[in-house]
LUMLUMNU-716578 format. One record per residue (C-alpha): residue number from 0; residue in one letter; chain; x, y, z. Coordinates in nm, 2 decimals, m for minus. Layout:
N
{NUM, a, A, {X, Y, Z}} ...
***
This chain:
437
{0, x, A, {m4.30, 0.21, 3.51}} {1, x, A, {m4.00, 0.04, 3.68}} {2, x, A, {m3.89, 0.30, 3.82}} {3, x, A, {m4.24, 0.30, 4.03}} {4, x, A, {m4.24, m0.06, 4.15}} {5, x, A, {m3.85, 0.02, 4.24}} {6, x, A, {m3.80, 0.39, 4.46}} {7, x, A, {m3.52, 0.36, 4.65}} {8, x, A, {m3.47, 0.00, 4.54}} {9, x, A, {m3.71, m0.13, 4.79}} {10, x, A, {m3.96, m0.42, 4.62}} {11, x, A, {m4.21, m0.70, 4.79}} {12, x, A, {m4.17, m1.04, 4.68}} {13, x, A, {m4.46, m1.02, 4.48}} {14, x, A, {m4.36, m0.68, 4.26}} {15, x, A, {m4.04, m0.80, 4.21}} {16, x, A, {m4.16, m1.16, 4.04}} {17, x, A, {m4.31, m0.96, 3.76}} {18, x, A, {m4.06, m0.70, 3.75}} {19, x, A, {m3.71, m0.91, 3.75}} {20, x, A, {m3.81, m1.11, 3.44}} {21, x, A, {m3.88, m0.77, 3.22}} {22, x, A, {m3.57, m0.65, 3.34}} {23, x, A, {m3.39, m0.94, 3.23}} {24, x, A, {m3.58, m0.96, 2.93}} {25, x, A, {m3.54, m0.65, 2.82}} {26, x, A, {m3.15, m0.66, 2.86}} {27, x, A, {m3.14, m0.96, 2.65}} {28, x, A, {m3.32, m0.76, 2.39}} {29, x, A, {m3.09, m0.42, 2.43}} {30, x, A, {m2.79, m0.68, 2.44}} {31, x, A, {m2.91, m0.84, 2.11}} {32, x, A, {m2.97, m0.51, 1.98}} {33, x, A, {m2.60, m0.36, 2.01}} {34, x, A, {m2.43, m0.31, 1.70}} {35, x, A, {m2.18, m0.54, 1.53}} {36, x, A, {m2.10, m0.73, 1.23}} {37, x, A, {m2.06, m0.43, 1.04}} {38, x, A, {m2.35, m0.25, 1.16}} {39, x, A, {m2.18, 0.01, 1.39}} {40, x, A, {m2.16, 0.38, 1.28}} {41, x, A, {m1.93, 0.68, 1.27}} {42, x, A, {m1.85, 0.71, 1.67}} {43, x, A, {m2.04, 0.43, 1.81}} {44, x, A, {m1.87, 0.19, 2.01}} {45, x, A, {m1.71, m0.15, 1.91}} {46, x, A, {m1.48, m0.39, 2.01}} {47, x, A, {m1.41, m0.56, 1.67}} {48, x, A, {m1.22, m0.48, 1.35}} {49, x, A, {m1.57, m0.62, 1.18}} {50, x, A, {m1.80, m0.43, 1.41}} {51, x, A, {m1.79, m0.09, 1.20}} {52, x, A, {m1.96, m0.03, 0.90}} {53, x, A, {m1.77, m0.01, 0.56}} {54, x, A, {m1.50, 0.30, 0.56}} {55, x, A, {m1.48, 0.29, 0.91}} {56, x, A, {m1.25, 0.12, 1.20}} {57, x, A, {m1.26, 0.02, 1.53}} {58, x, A, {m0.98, 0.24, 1.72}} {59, x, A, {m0.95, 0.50, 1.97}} {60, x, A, {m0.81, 0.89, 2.07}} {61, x, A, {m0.66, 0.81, 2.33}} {62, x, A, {m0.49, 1.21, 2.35}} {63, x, A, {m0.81, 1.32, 2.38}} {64, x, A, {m0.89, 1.06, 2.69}} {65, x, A, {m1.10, 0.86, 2.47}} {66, x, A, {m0.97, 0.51, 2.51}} {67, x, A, {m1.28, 0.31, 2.50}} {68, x, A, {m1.23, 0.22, 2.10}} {69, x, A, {m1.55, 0.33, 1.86}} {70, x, A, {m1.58, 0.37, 1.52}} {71, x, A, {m1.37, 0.65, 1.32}} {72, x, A, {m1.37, 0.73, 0.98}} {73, x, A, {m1.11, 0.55, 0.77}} {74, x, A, {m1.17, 0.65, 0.40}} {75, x, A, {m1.20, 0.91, 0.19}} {76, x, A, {m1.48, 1.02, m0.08}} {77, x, A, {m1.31, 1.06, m0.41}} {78, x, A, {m1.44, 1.41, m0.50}} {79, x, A, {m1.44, 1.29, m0.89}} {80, x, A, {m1.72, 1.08, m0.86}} {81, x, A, {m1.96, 1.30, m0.70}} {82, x, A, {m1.84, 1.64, m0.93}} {83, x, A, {m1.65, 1.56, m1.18}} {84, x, A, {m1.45, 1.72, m1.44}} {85, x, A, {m1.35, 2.03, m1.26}} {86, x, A, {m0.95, 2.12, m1.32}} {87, x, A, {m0.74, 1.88, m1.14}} {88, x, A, {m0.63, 2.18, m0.93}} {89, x, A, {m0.99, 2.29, m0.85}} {90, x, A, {m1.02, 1.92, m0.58}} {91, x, A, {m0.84, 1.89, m0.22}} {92, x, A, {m0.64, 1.55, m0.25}} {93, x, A, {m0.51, 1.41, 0.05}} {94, x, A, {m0.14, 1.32, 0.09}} {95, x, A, {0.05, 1.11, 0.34}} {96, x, A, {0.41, 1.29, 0.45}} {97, x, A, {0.65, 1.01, 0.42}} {98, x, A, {0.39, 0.72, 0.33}} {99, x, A, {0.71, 0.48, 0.30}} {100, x, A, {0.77, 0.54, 0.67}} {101, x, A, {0.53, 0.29, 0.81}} {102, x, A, {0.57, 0.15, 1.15}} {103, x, A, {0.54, m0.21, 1.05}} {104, x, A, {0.75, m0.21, 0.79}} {105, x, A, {1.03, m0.47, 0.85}} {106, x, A, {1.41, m0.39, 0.87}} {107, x, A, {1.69, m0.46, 0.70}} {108, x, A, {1.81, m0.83, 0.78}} {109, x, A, {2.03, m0.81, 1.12}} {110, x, A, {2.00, m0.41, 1.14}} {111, x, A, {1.76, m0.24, 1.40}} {112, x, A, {1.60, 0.09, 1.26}} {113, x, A, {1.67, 0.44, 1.43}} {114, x, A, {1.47, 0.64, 1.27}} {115, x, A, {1.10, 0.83, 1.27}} {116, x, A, {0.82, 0.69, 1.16}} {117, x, A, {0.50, 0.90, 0.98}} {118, x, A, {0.21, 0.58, 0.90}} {119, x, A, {0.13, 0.30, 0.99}} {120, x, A, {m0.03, 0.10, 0.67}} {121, x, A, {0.14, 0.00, 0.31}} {122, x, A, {0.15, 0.30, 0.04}} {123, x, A, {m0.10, 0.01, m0.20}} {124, x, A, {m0.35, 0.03, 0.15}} {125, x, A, {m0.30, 0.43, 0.18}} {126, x, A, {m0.41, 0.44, m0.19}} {127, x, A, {m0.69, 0.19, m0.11}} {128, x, A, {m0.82, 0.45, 0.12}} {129, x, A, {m0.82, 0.72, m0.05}} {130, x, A, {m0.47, 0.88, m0.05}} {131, x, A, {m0.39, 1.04, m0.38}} {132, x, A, {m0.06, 1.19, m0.28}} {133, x, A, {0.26, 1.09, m0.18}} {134, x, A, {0.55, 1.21, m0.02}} {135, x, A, {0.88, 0.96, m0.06}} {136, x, A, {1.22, 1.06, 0.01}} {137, x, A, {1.47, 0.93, m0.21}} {138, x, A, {1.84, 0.86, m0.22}} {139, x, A, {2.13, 0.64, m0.38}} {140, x, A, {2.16, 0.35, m0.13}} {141, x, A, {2.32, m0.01, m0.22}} {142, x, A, {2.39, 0.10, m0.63}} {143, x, A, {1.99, 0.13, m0.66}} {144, x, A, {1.75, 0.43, m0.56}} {145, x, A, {1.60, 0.39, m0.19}} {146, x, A, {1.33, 0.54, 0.04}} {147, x, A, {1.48, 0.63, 0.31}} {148, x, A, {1.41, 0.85, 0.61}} {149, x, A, {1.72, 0.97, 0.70}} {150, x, A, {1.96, 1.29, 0.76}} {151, x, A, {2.22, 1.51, 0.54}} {152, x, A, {2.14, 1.36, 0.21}} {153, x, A, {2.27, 1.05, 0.31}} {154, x, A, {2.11, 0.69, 0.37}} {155, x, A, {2.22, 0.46, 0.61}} {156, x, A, {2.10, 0.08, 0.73}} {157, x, A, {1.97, 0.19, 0.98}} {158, x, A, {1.74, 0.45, 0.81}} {159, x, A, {1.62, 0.26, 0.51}} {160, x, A, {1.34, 0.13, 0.44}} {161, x, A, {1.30, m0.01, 0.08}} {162, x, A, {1.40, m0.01, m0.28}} {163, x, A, {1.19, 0.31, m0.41}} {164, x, A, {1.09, 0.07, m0.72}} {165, x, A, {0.88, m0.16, m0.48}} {166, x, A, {0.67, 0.10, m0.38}} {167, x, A, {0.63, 0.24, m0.75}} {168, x, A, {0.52, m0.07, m0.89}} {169, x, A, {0.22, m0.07, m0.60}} {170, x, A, {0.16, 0.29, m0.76}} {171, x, A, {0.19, 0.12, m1.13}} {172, x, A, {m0.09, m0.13, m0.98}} {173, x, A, {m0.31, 0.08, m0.83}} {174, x, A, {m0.33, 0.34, m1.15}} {175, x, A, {m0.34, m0.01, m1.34}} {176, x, A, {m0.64, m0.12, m1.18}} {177, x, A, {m0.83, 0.24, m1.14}} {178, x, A, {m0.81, 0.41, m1.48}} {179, x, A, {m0.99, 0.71, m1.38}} {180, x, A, {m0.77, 0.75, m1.08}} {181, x, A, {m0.44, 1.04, m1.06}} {182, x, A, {m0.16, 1.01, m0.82}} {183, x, A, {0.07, 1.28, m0.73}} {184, x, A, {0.46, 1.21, m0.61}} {185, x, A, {0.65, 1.47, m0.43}} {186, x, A, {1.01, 1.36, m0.40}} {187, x, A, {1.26, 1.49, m0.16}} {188, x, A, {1.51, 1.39, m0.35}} {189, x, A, {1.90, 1.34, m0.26}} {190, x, A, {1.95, 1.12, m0.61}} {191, x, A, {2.25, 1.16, m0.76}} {192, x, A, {2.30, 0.91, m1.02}} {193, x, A, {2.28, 1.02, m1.40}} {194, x, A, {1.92, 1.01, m1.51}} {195, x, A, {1.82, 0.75, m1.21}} {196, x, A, {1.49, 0.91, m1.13}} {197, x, A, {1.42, 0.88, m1.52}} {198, x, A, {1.53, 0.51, m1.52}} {199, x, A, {1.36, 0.42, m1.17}} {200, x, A, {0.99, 0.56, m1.30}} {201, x, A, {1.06, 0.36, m1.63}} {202, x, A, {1.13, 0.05, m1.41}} {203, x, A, {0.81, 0.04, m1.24}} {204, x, A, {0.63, 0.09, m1.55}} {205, x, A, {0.52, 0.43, m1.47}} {206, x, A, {0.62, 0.62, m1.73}} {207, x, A, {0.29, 0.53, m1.96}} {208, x, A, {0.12, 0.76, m1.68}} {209, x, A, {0.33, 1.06, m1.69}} {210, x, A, {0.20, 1.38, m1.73}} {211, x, A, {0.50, 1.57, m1.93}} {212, x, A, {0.64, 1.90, m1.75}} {213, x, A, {0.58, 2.09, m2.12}} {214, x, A, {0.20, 2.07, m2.05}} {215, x, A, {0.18, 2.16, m1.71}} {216, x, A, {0.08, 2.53, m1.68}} {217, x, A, {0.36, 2.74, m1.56}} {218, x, A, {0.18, 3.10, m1.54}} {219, x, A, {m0.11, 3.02, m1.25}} {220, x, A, {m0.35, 2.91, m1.51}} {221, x, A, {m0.60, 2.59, m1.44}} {222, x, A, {m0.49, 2.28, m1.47}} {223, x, A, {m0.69, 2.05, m1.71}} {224, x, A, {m0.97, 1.86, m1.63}} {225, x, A, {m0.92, 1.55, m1.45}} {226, x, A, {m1.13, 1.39, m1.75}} {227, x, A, {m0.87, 1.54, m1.96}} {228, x, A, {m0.60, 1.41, m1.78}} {229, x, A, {m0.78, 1.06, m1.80}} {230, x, A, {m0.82, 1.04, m2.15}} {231, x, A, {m0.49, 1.12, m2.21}} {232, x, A, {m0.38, 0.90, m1.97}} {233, x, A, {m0.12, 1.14, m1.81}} {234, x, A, {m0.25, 1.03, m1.48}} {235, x, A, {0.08, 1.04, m1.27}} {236, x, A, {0.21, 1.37, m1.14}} {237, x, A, {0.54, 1.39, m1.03}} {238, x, A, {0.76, 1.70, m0.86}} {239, x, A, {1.11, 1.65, m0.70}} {240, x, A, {1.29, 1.95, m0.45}} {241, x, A, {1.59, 1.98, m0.71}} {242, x, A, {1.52, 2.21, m0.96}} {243, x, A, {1.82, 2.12, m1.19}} {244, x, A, {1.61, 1.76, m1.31}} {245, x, A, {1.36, 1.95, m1.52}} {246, x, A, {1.61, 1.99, m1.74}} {247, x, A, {1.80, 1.68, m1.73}} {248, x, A, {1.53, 1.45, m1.69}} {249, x, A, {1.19, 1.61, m1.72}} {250, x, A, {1.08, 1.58, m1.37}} {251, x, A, {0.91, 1.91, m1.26}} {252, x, A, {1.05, 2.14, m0.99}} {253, x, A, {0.78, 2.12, m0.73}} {254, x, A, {0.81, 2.49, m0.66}} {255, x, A, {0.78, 2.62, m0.99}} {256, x, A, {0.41, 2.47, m0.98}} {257, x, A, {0.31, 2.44, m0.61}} {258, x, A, {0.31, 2.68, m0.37}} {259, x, A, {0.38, 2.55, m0.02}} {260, x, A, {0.35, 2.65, 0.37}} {261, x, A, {0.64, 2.56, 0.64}} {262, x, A, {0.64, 2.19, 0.71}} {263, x, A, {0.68, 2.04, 1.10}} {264, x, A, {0.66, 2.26, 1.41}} {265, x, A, {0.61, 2.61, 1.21}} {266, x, A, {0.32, 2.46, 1.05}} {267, x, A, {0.12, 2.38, 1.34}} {268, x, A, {0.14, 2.73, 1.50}} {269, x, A, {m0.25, 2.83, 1.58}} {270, x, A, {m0.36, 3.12, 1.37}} {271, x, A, {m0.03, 3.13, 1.13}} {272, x, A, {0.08, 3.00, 0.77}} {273, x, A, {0.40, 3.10, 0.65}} {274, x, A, {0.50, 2.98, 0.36}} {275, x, A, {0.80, 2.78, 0.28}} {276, x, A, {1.14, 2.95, 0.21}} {277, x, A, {1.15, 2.77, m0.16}} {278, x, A, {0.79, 2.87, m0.18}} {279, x, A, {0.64, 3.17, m0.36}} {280, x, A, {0.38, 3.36, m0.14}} {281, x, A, {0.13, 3.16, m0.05}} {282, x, A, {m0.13, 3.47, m0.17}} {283, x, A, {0.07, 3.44, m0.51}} {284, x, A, {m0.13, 3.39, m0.82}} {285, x, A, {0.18, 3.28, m1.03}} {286, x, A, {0.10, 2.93, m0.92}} {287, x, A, {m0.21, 2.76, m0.94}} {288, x, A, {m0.17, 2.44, m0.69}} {289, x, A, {m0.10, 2.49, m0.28}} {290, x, A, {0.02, 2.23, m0.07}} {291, x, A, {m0.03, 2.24, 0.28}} {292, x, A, {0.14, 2.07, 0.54}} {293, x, A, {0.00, 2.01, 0.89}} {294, x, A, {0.23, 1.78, 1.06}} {295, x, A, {0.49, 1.85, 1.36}} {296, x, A, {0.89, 1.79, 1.34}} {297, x, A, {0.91, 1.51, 1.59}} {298, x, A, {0.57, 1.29, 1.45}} {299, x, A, {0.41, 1.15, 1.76}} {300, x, A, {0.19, 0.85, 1.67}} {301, x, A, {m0.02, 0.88, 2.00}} {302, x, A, {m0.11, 1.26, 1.93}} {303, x, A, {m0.15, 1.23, 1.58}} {304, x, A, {m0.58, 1.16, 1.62}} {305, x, A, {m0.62, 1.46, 1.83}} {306, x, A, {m0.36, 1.72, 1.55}} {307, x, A, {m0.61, 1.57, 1.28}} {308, x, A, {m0.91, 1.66, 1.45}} {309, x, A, {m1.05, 1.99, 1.47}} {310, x, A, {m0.67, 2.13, 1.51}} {311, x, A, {m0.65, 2.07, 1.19}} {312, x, A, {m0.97, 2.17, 1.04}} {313, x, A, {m0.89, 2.53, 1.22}} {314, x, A, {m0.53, 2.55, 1.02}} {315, x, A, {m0.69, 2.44, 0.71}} {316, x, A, {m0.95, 2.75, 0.74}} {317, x, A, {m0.59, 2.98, 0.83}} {318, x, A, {m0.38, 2.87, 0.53}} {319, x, A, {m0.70, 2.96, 0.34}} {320, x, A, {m0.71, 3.31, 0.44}} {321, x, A, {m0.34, 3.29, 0.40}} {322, x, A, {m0.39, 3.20, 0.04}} {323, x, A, {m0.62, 3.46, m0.04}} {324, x, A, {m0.95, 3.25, 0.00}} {325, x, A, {m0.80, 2.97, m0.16}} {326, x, A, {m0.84, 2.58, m0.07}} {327, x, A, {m0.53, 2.38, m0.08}} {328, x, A, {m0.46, 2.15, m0.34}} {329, x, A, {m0.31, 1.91, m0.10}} {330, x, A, {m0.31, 1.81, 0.23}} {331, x, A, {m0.04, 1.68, 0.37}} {332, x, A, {m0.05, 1.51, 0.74}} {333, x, A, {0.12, 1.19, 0.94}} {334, x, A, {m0.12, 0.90, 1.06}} {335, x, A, {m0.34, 0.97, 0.83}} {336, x, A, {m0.58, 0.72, 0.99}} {337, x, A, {m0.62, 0.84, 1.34}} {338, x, A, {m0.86, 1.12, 1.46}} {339, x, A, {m1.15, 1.17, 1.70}} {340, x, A, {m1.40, 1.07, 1.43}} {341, x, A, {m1.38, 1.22, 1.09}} {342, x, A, {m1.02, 1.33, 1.06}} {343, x, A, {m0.85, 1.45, 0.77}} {344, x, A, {m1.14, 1.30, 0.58}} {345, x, A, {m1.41, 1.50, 0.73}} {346, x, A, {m1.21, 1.78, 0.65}} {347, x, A, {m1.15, 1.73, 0.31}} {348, x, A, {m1.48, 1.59, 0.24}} {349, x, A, {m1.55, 2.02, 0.36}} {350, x, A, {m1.29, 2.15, 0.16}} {351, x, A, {m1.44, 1.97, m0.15}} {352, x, A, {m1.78, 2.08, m0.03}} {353, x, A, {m1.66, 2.48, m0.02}} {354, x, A, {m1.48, 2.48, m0.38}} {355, x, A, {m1.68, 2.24, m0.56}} {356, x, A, {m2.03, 2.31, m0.53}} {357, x, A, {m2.05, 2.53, m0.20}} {358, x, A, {m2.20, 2.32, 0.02}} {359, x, A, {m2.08, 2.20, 0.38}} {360, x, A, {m1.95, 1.85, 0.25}} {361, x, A, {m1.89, 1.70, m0.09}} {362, x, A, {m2.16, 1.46, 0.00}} {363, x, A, {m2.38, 1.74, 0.01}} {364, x, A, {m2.30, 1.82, m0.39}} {365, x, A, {m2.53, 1.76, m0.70}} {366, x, A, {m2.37, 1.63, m1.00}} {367, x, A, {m2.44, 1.95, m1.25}} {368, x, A, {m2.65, 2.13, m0.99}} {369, x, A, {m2.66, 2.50, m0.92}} {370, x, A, {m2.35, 2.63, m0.71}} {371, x, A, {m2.52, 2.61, m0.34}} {372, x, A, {m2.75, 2.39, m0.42}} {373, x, A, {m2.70, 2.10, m0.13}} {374, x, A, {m2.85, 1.80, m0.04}} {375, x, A, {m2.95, 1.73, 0.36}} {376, x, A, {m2.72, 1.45, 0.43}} {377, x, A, {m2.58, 1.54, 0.80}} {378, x, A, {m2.60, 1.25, 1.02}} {379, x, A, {m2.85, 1.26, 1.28}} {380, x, A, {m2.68, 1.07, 1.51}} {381, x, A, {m2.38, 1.28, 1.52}} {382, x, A, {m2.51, 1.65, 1.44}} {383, x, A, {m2.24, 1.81, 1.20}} {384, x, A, {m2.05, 1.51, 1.06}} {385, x, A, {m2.08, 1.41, 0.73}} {386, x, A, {m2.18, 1.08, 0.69}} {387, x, A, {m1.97, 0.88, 0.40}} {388, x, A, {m2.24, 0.83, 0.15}} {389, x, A, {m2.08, 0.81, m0.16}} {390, x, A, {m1.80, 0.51, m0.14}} {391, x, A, {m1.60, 0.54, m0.45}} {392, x, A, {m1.37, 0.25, m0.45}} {393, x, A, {m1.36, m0.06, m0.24}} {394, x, A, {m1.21, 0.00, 0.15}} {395, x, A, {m0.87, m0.12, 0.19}} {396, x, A, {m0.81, m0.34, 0.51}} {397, x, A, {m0.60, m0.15, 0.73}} {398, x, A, {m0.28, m0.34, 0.78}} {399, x, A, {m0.15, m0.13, 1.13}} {400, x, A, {m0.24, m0.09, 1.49}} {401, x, A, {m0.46, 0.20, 1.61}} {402, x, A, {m0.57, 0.12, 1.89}} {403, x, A, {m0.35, 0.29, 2.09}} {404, x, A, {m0.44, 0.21, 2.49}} {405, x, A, {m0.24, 0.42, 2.75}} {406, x, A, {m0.14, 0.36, 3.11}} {407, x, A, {m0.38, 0.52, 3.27}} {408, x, A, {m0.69, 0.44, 3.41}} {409, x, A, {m0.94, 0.43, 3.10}} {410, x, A, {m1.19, 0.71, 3.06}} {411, x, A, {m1.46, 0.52, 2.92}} {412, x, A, {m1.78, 0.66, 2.71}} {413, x, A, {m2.08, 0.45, 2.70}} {414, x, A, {m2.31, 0.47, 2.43}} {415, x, A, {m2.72, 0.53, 2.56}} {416, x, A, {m2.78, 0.19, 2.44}} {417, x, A, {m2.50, 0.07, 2.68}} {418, x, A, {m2.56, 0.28, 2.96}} {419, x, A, {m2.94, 0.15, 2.95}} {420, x, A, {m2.78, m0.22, 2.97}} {421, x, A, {m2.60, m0.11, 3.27}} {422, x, A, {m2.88, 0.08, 3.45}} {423, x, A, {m3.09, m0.27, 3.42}} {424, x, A, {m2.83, m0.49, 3.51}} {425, x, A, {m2.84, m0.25, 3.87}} {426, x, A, {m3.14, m0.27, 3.91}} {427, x, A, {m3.17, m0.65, 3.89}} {428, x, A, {m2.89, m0.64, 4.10}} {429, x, A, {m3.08, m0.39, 4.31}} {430, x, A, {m3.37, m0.64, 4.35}} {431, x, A, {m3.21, m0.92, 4.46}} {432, x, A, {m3.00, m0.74, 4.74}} {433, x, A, {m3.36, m0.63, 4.85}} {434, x, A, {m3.50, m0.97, 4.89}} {435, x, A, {m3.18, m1.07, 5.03}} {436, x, A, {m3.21, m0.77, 5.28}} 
***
């Protein structure tokens, strides 16, 4: 009807003193009505930390020229709660590479860091969020046992991070405060000292939660049940890269349980999975647990949301076929936080989905339902996402910085509700220039 009263923004005086004060009118409503306070869904715009709705944050993918920040997915569904007591083996866990190697994470006293960085939250907020795996690289550093991201097995000032206990004890918390919850450490490890890995875990009042190496099945068989390992408590999983510690001190050789494709650059090549050198074939049936990595050699922070988009999603369906139709274990990434929209999260909310109950998401599965028997719970206002239905623990406030504006000119992406706002505000603007005229 405005559009009649306004062709070719031409108006009399009298049309436009009925029509001016609808317009504005109905601005103030559409302006009233834009989301915020916690209202604003998965890709909707924002401009606040507190205008997304829980398990969500306000950032932006800037690698994909999307710089005007919206809402992007920033939890995980614990498969557990929505199927539970499969084999632990039988879920998709997702696992930060280096989750020490955070971005904010102070220096040592009068020492600048040269080094790479992989997150950009706390290991306690990764966990928060849904994280169930990490990797830590450890080495002997100042008589203790350090994370540190460093080269040639040795750590340097410049390359440290923090005392390794520091970060356990946020794990000792965490499994503390969640008893249903399992963690899994892979440790690159460069630890020399006589039983310090045994000593360290012990320290940080871990080893209550350990799940002992004579237990874990060594032939490809199933793990137990995640409500197995719960009541039993053995709710800590723990592999390090040198294979001479399951002797000495217990800790399991990660390659005599996982099988594992090439990390960094190798990893990332379209249509190809090769597995790690120290890996068994990845279609091998000797082992019943696959980790897969997806993250390049040089991590690049401002690239990271587009790599865990659908890039990602596409090697995930690769090292599948690669595997012999089998879903990864683990998924290993950098920036775990930063996508287009549903990220790593999306993904293994559909890796869940396949194994679990063969449906398109994990919030799509029925608790003791027929295999395929799905409920409808895509999103109608972004057609093929999952919408996070399910929360399973409270969302951790994420602690680093997102959004991530470049030099450029912004691209920006109104919303309709927005671009309505706009097309009024012309027209009123429209209208006066005619009277004017």
């Amino acid at each position: 009807m405005l559009m009649t009263h306004l062709t070719s923004c031409r108006a009399t005086p009298s049309t436009t003193s009925r029509i001016i004060p609808l317009l504005i009118l109905s601005v103030l409503l559409n302006s009233a009505a834009a989301c915020s306070n916690g209202n604003c869904q998965l890709l909707e715009s924002c401009s606040a930390a507190t205008d997304c709705a829980s398990g969500l944050y306000c950032g932006n993918c800037a690698a994909e020229s999307r710089n005007q920040p919206f809402c992007i997915r920033g939890q995980a569904l614990i498969p557990t709660t929505i199927v539970p007591g499969k084999p632990f083996n039988k879920y998709s866990w997702l696992v930060t590479h280096n989750a020490f190697s955070n971005v904010n994470a102070p220096p040592l006293p009068g020492v600048q860091r040269l080094t790479f960085y992989n997150q950009e939250d706390t290991v306690a907020n990764q966990l928060r969020n849904g994280v169930r795996g990490l990797m830590l690289d450890m080495y002997d550093f100042e008589n203790s046992i350090w994370l540190c991201h460093s080269f040639r097995g040795q750590c340097y000032n410049i390359t440290a991070f923090n005392p390794a206990i520091d970060t356990l004890k946020d794990v000792e918390a965490f499994l503390t405060e969640n008893p249903s919850e399992i963690v899994t450490i892979i440790i690159e490890d460069y630890v020399h000292t006589p039983n310090g890995l045994t000593k360290l875990f012990a320290d940080a009042g871990l080893a209550k939660y350990w799940f002992p190496v004579s237990k874990m099945p060594k032939k490809g068989e199933d793990w137990p049940t995640v409500s197995q390992m719960v009541q039993d408590n053995h709710r800590l999983l723990v592999f390090t890269s040198d294979s001479s510690k399951e002797q000495s001190e217990g800790v399991a050789y990660q390659w005599r349980y996982m099988l594992e494709n090439e990390p960094g650059d190798p990893g990332v090549v379209k249509d190809k999975c090769p597995n790690r050198k120290q890996s068994k074939p990845l279609n091998s049936r000797s082992s019943s647990m696959f980790l897969q990595n997806y993250f390049p050699t040089i991590p690049a922070e401002a690239q990271a949301c587009k790599e865990n988009s659908a890039p990602l999603a596409e090697m995930v369906a690769t090292c599948y076929k690669a595997a012999g139709n089998v879903m990864p274990t683990f998924i290993a990434v950098n920036y775990y936080m930063r996508s287009d929209g549903g990220g790593v999260f999306d993904t293994l909310d559909r890796m869940n989905g396949h194994t679990l109950c063969g449906c398109s998401t994990i919030a799509a599965c029925q608790e003791a339902a027929p295999y395929g028997s799905c409920k409808n719970i895509t999103s109608p206002a972004s057609p093929g996402i999952a919408t996070p239905t399910t929360p399973a623990t409270a969302m951790g406030t994420f602690s680093g910085t997102v959004q991530e504006i470049s030099g450029s000119p912004p691209a920006y992406h109104f919303s309709k509700r927005t671009a309505l706002i706009l097309a009024q505000l012309s027209l009123i603007v429209c209208v006066l220039n005619s009277i004017r005229n």
